[in-house]
N, C-alpha and C positions, 0 to 999 in steps of 0.2 A: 420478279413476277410472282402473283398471286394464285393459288390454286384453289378452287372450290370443286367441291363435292354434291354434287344434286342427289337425291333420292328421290324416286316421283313412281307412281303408278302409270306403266305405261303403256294400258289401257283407256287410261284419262283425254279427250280430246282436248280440254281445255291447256291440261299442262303439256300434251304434245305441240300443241299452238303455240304456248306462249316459248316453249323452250328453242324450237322452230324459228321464230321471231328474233329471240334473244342472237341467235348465231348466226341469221341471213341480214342483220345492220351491223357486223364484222366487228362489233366490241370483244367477242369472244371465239375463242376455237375449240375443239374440241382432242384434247390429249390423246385419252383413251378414253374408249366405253368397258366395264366392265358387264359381264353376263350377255344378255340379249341387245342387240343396237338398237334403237328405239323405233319405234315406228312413225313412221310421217302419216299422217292425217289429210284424207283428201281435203282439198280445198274447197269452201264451202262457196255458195254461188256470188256472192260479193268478191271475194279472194280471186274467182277466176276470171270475174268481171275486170278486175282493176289488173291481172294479168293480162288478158287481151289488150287493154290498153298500152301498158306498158311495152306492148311485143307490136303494138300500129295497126293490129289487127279490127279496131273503129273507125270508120268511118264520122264525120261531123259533118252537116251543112247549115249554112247561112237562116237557111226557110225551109218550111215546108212543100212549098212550090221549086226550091233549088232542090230539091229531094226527089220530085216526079218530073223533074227535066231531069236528071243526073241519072236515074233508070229508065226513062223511056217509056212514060204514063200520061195517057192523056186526060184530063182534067175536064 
């Protein structure tokens, strides 16, 4: 097995994303952290959007009108 060495500012959102990314599609793990453990980067509004998804937390309907019958709106 291979071992890599990242140095990154981590301060940086971009490289907390991308390294965030790198380790949540399970190609890599994480040994040890040296110094400070990094920080995670809130999720920006796309990220949490596509988390609600993920979690079932959307809703979908057929129509617009399947949308004010499925609430209880009269048209």
């Amino acid at each position: 097995m291979a071992t890599i060495t990242l140095e990154y500012d981590g301060r940086n959102k971009g490289a907390l994303s991308m390294l965030k990314a790198l380790l949540d599609i399970g190609l890599f793990k994480v040994k040890s952290v040296d110094k400070v453990k990094p920080e995670v980067c809130k999720p920006n509004a796309v990220e949490r959007s596509l988390q609600e998804v993920r979690e079932g937390k959307v809703n979908s309907y057929a129509s617009v009108s399947d949308f004010f019958k499925k609430k209880k709106i009269q048209v």
